[in-house]
C-alpha positions in Angstrom: 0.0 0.0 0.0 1.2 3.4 -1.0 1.6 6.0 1.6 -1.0 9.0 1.0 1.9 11.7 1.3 3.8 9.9 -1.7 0.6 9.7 -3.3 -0.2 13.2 -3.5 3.0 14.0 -4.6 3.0 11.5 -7.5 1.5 12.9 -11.1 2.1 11.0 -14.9 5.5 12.2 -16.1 3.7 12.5 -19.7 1.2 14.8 -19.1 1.7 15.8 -15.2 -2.0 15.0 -14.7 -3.6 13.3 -11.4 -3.4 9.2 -11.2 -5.7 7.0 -10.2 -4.7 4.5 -7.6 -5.7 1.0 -7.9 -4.3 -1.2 -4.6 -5.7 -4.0 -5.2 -4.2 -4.4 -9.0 -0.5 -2.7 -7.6 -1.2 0.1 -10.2 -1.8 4.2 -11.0 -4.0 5.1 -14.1 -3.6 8.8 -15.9 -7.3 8.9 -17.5 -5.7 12.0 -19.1 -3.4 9.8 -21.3 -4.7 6.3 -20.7 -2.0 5.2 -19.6 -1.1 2.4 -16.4 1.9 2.7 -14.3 2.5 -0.8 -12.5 3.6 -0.8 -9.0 6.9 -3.1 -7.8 7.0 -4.5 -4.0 5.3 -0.9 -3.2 7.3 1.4 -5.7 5.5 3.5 -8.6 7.5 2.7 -12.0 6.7 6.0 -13.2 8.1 5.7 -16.5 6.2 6.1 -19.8 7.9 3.4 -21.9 6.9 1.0 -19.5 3.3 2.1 -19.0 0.4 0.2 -20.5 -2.5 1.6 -21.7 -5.4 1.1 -20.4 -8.4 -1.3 -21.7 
Protein backbone atom coordinates (compact mmCIF):
# COMPACT_ATOMS: atom_id res chain seq x y z
CA UNK A 1 0.00 0.00 0.00
CA UNK A 2 1.19 3.41 -1.00
CA UNK A 3 1.57 5.96 1.60
CA UNK A 4 -0.96 9.04 1.04
CA UNK A 5 1.89 11.71 1.26
CA UNK A 6 3.82 9.89 -1.67
CA UNK A 7 0.61 9.70 -3.29
CA UNK A 8 -0.23 13.20 -3.46
CA UNK A 9 3.01 13.98 -4.58
CA UNK A 10 3.00 11.49 -7.52
CA UNK A 11 1.51 12.88 -11.14
CA UNK A 12 2.12 10.99 -14.87
CA UNK A 13 5.50 12.23 -16.07
CA UNK A 14 3.67 12.47 -19.68
CA UNK A 15 1.23 14.79 -19.13
CA UNK A 16 1.66 15.84 -15.24
CA UNK A 17 -2.04 15.02 -14.74
CA UNK A 18 -3.56 13.27 -11.36
CA UNK A 19 -3.39 9.24 -11.21
CA UNK A 20 -5.72 7.02 -10.20
CA UNK A 21 -4.72 4.52 -7.63
CA UNK A 22 -5.68 0.99 -7.88
CA UNK A 23 -4.32 -1.19 -4.60
CA UNK A 24 -5.74 -4.00 -5.21
CA UNK A 25 -4.18 -4.39 -9.00
CA UNK A 26 -0.47 -2.69 -7.59
CA UNK A 27 -1.18 0.12 -10.22
CA UNK A 28 -1.78 4.22 -11.00
CA UNK A 29 -4.04 5.14 -14.09
CA UNK A 30 -3.61 8.81 -15.95
CA UNK A 31 -7.34 8.87 -17.52
CA UNK A 32 -5.70 11.97 -19.10
CA UNK A 33 -3.39 9.83 -21.26
CA UNK A 34 -4.73 6.29 -20.67
CA UNK A 35 -2.05 5.25 -19.60
CA UNK A 36 -1.14 2.40 -16.41
CA UNK A 37 1.94 2.70 -14.31
CA UNK A 38 2.48 -0.76 -12.46
CA UNK A 39 3.60 -0.76 -8.99
CA UNK A 40 6.87 -3.09 -7.85
CA UNK A 41 6.97 -4.48 -3.97
CA UNK A 42 5.26 -0.86 -3.23
CA UNK A 43 7.27 1.40 -5.73
CA UNK A 44 5.55 3.51 -8.57
CA UNK A 45 7.47 2.70 -11.96
CA UNK A 46 6.70 5.98 -13.16
CA UNK A 47 8.13 5.69 -16.49
CA UNK A 48 6.21 6.10 -19.77
CA UNK A 49 7.94 3.37 -21.85
CA UNK A 50 6.92 1.01 -19.53
CA UNK A 51 3.30 2.13 -18.99
CA UNK A 52 0.39 0.15 -20.45
CA UNK A 53 -2.51 1.61 -21.74
CA UNK A 54 -5.45 1.09 -20.42
CA UNK A 55 -8.37 -1.34 -21.74
Amino acid sequence: MLKKELLDILACPKCKGDLEYFEKESKLDCHTCNLSYRIDDDIPVMLVDEATPIE
